[in-house]
PAZADREN-119714 format. One line per 3 residues: number of its first residue (from 1); their letters; for each residue z, y, x of C-alpha. Coordinates in steps of 0.05 Angstrom, whole numbers. Example, Ala and Ser with C-alpha at 12.3 -4.5 7.8 and 13.67 -1.06 7.14 Angstrom:
BEGIN
1	AS	156 -90 246 | 143 -21 273
***
This chain:
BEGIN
1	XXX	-636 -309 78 | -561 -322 91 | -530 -277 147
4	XXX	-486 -307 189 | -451 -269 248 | -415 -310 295
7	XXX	-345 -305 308 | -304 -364 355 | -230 -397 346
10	XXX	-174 -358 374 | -145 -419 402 | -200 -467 427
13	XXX	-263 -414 427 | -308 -456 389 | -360 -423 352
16	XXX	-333 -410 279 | -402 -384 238 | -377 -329 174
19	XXX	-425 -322 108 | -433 -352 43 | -402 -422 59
22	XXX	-355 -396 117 | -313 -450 141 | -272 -404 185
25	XXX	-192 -389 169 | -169 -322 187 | -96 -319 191
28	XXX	-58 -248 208 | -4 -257 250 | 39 -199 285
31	XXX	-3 -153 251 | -48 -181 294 | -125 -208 250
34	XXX	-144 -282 285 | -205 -324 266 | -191 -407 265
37	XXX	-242 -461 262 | -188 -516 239 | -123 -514 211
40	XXX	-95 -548 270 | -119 -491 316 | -74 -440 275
43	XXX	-15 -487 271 | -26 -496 347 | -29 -427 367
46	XXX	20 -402 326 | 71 -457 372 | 50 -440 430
49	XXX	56 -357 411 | 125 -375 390 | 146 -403 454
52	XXX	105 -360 507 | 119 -292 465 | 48 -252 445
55	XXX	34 -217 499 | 32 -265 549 | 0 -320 505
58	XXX	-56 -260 477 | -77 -254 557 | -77 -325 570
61	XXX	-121 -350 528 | -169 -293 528 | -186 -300 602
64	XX	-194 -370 590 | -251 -360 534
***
C-alpha cells in the first residue's frame, strides 16, 4: 500500500499528495522549505515575495489558506 501524506501549494493551497509518484515541487527559498503543485505557483510566488518582501507576503497568504 502506497502512503501518501498530504501536503498543499504554498501559493494557491491546493492539495499537493507526496509518495512514490509525487507530483509536488519543493523549492527552498530564504532558507525558507515551500511545497508547489505547479511550476507556475513557484514562479508566481517567488514575484510576488520579491515585491511584497517575505514577511508580509508569508502572513498574507497563510491567513488566506
Amino acid at each position: 500500500m502506497l502512503r501518501k501524506d498530504k501536503r498543499s501549494c504554498a501559493l494557491c493551497g491546493k492539495t499537493v499528495a507526496s509518495g512514490e509518484h509525487d507530483n509536488g515541487i519543493v523549492e527552498i527559498i530564504d532558507d525558507e522549505t515551500f511545497t508547489f503543485d505547479r511550476a507556475d505557483c513557484v514562479l508566481m510566488f517567488r514575484k510576488f515575495r520579491s515585491v511584497y518582501g517575505p514577511s508580509l507576503f508569508n502572513t498574507t497568504i497563510m491567513s488566506l489558506q
